[in-house]
C-alpha positions, 0 to 999 in steps of 0.5 A: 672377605678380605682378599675381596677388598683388597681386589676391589679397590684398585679395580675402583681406581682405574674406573675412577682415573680411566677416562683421564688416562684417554688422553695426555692432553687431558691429564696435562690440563688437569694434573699441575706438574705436567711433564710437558709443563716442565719441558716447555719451561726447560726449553724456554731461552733465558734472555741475555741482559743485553736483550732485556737492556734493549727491551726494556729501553724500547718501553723507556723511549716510548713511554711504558714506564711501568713495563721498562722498569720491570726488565731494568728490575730484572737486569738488577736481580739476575745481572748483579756484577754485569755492566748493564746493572748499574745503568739499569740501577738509573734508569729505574730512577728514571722511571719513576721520575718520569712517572712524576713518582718524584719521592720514590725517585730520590732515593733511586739516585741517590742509592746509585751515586752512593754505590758508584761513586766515580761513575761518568753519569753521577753528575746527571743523577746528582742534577736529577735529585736537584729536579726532583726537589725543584719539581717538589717546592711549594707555592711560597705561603707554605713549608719550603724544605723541597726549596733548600734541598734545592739548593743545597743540592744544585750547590753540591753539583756545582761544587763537584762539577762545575763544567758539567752540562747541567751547571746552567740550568742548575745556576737558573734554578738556584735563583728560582728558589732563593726567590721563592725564599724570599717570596716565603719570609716575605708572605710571612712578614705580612701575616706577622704585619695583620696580625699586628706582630710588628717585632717579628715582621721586622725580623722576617724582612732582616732575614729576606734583605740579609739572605736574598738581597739580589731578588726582586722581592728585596726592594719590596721588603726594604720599602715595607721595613722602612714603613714599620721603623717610621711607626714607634712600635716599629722603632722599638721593635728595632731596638728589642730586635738588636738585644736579641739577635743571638736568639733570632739567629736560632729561629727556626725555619718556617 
């Protein structure tokens, strides 16, 4: 009885498998390691970094963004200590930022100037952070931290390379946003006046007047500055004010 069971069930298994086994076509279809899978991979040509490079530059130009950043990506991974990584590093930043991906691109290019540091294009990855910022700066009746790190950031570019091609624009830029500066402790000044918070408006115009005294905000603020120091709320404003200067010079940033 057992001899037949044993006799039976490999004679079960090829009437199972039989019609499968009709054709490699078949059984490659339905079986995942098919040996022509593995061949067809094996024979598949593993791209260059240069011809990625050009790959993924022809979807730059034309504006795949999404698609150019996968090969710059793949340049990165497979291509480490190849001279095609560190442009690839970039132009990942690049990517983003053209896809208005402003925050995402930030640390992009700053992990780029951090790791090459004497690189010929970090004064052009240093103005992008600037843009990035420039791109992110509020209107002036909200918080104005994109606003400094403009500057602060243009100001650094500057500093570092004071004849590069971008320390025109980065000059112009720098203006924009002392003026949005001012617009913002000016917008601020006014809120304190309706709110009848003289003292504090008279601190907001010092502050304007002391910062930015060359934007055009500023004769604005002289003139609404001279209104509150000719009402008597404002003139002891102006004396608590002095008492308290130190304390004033703490204030923090709104």
């Amino acid at each position: 009885m057992k001899k037949k069971i044993s006799t039976s069930i490999p004679l079960m298994l090829i009437l199972f498998i039989g019609p499968y086994l009709s054709g490699c076509s078949t059984l490659g279809k339905i079986w995942p390691f098919s040996s022509n899978q593995q061949k067809r991979q094996e024979l598949e040509p593993v791209k260059t970094e240069e011809k990625l490079q050009k790959e993924a530059i022809q979807h730059f130009r034309r504006g795949r963004f999404i698609l150019a950043q996968e090969l710059f990506q793949k340049i990165k991974d497979r291509y480490p200590f190849s001279p095609y990584a560190a442009i690839a590093e970039l132009r990942l930043a690049d990517c983003k930022f053209f896809q208005g991906l402003y925050e995402e691109a930030i640390p992009l290019y700053e992990e780029f100037e951090k790791l090459h540091p004497t690189h010929q294009y970090i004064p052009y990855a240093i103005f992008q952070i600037g843009t990035c910022y420039y791109r992110l700066m509020a209107t002036p009746d909200r918080d104005q931290t994109f606003t400094h790190k403009v500057i602060e950031t243009f100001e650094r570019l500057l500093r570092r390379y004071p004849n590069s091609p971008y320390s025109f624009e980065a000059k112009r830029r720098i203006k924009v946003a002392r003026e949005r500066l001012a617009a913002h402790e000016f917008v601020v000044a006014k809120w304190y006046i309706r709110t009848g918070q003289k003292k504090q408006a008279l601190f907001r115009l010092k502050t304007l007047l002391a910062r930015y005294p060359d934007t055009t905000i500023a004769r604005d603020a002289q003139h609404l500055q001279s209104q509150l120091l000719s009402s008597p709320d404002g003139k002891i404003a102006e004396i608590e004010g002095e008492a308290s200067s130190i304390w004033k010079s703490l204030w923090p940033f709104n």
